[in-house]
N, C-alpha and C positions, 0 to 999 in steps of 0.2 A: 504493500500500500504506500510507505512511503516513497518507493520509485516513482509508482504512478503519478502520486503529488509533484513529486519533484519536476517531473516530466512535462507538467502543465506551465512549470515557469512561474516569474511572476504578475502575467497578466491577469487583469478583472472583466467580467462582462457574461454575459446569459450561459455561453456554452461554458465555460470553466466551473462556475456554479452547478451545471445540470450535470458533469460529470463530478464532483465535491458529492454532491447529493444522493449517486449512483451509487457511491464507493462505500458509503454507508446506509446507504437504504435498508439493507435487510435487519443488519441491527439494532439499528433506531426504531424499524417496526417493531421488531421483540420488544426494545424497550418501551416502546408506547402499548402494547398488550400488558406489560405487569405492573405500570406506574401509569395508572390514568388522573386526569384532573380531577380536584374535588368540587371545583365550580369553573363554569364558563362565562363569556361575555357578559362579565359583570362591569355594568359602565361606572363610571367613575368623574365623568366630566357630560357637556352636554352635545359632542360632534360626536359623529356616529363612530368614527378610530376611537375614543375613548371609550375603551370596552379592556379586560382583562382577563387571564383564565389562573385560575389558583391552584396549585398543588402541595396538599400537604400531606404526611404521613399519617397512618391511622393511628386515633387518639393523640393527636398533636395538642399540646399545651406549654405555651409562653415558650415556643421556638422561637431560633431566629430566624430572619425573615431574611431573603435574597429575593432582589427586584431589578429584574434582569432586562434591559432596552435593547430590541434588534437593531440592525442594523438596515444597509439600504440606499447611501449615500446621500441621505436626505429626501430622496425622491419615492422611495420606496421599501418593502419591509412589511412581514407579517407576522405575527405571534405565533403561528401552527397553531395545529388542535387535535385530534387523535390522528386523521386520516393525510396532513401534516405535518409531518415532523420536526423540521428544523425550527431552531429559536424554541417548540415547547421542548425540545429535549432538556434545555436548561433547566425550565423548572422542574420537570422529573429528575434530572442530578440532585436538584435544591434538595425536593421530599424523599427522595432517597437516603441523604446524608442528615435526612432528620429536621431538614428548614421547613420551613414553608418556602415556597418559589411561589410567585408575581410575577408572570408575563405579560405587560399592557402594548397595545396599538398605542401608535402616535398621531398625531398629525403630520401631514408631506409637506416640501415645497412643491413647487411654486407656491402654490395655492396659500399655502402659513408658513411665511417667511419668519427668520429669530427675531422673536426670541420664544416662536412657538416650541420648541424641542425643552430649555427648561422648564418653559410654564405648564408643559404636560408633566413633566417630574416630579413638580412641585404638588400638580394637582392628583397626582398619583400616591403621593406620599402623604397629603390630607387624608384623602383619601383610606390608607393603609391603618393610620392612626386612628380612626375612626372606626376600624371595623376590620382589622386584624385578629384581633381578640379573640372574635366570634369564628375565628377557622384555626385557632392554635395558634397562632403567631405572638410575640412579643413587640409589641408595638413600639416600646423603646430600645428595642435592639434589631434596626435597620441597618442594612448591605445594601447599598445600590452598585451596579452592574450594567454593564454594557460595552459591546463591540462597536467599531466601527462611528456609522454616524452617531447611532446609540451611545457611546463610550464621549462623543462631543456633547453630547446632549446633557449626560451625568454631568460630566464637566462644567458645562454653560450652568448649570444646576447651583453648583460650589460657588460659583463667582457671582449669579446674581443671587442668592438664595443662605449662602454660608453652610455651617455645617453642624446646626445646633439640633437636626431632628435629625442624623442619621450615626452611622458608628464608625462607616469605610467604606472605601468606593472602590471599585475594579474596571481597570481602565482596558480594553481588548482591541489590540490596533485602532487608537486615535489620532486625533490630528488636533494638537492644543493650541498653534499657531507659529510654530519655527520654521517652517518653510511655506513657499508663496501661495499665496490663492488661485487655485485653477477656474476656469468655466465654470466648471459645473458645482464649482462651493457658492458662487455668484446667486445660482438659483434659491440658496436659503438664506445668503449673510444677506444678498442684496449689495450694492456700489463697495465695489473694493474698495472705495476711501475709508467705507465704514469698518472693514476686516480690525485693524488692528486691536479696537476700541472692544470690538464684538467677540474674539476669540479668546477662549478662558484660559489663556497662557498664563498671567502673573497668579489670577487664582490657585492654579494646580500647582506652579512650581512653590506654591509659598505657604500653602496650607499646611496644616499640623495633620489636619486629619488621615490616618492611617493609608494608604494606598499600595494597592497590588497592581502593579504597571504588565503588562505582556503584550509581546510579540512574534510573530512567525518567524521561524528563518526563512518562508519564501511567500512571506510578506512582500509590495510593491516598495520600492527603496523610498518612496517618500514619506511612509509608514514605520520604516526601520528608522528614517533620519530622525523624525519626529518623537519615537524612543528614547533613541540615544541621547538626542538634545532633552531629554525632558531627566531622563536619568544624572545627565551632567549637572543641570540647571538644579535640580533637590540636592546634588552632594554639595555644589556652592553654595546653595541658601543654607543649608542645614547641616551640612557635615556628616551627613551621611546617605545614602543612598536607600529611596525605598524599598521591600521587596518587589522583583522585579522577577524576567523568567522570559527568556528566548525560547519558544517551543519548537525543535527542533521536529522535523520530516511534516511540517504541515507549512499548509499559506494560508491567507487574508481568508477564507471562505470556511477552512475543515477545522480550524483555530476554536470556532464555538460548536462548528458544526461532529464535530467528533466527542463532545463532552457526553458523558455518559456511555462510551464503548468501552473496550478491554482499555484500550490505552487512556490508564487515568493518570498518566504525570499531571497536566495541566488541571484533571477534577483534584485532583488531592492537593494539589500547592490551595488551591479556591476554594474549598472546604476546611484546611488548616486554618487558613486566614481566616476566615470568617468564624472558626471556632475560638480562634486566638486574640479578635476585636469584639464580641461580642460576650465573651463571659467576666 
């Protein structure tokens, strides 16, 4: 499997995903046969993306809670649900390892330009506090989580928002703002004059709050660069470096999309952490 990954390179785009998704199709069904959701589209805000699907383990009480944001480059992105898989594999890891998992819809660009991606966060995480409880979860012990745009999105979360209602974030191939603005960031930041002011780079590099950073090794280099500098920028600010974790024989795509198979390097660092900020 990981030749095959490797084999793909590091380009992004429809066909690399449809094979990502192949490579683990049949065990992400298994795994969606023994760990189903305990509730579905449950909304949470008032646009029809503001819906979420919950997994917790049977008899769950005052767990913690992991709140996991897909990805999608802002344009796109779904939470799965039993018949698909990727993105709810997470929250089956979550209730596997005894959390409760939160997987919500967002709102896309064009359409909801930033600073919609925090303000779904935000209102996700009212949300949770409000009615956690009532599914096992521990309301004051929040994980937020996310890949990709998702992972900007948590991000944007920290910097407008702070970090008094949650415990630790997990950042999965983002982009905080160390390297330039392409086209297609254009579609949610809006006029690159506004980029620098809009990208949650001084947030993340300066925050206290706990952070579990990862990357692919065949991640796209703008995604690796955006690590590195984000790794360098926390040992300057802080003197020390966060836990962090280069996931070796996967890319930008099988990075989440492999959570929950045999190969659990990446679930176990993410359930460490979450047990080690949370108790």
């Amino acid at each position: 499997m990981k030749d095959s990954i490797a084999a793909m390179g590091q380009t992004l785009g429809p066909a690399i995903l449809d094979q990502v998704k192949a490579l683990f199709g049949a065990e992400q069904s298994a795994f969606a046969e023994r760990v189903r959701a305990s509730a579905t589209d449950l909304p949470y805000g008032p646009h029809e993306r503001h819906r979420l699907d919950l997994y917790a383990p049977q008899g769950a009480s005052n767990a913690p809670i992991l709140i996991f944001f897909h990805g999608g480059g802002f344009l796109k992105g779904d939470k799965g649900d039993d018949q698909n898989w990727p993105n709810a594999n997470v929250g089956r890891m979550a209730a596997q390892a005894g959390f409760v998992g939160i997987v919500p819809n967002y709102r896309l660009a064009p359409d909801h330009q930033w600073p919609a991606g925090p303000e779904d966060v935000a209102a996700l995480i009212a949300w949770t506090k409000a009615n956690a409880a009532q599914h096992g979860g521990d309301p004051t012990r929040i994980v937020l989580a996310g890949t990709s745009a998702g992972a900007v999105h948590v991000a944007g979360y920290i910097k407008r928002s702070g970090t008094a209602d949650i415990r630790a974030a997990i950042l999965l191939s983002g982009l905080y703002g160390y390297t330039p603005l392409d086209e297609r960031d254009t579609l949610y930041y809006g006029d690159p004059s506004l980029y620098p002011e809009r990208m949650p780079l001084e947030a993340i590099a300066s925050t206290n709050l706990p952070l579990f950073i990862a990357c692919a090794q065949h991640d796209p280099a703008r995604f690796q660069q955006e690590f590195l500098a984000l790794l360098q920028d926390r040992l300057t600010r802080h003197g020390v470096m966060p836990r962090a974790m280069i996931v070796s024989g996967h890319n930008h795509y099988s990075l989440p999309m492999h959570l929950g198979t045999a190969d659990g390097r990446l679930a176990d660092e993410i359930c460490a952490f979450i047990q080690d900020t949370t108790n």
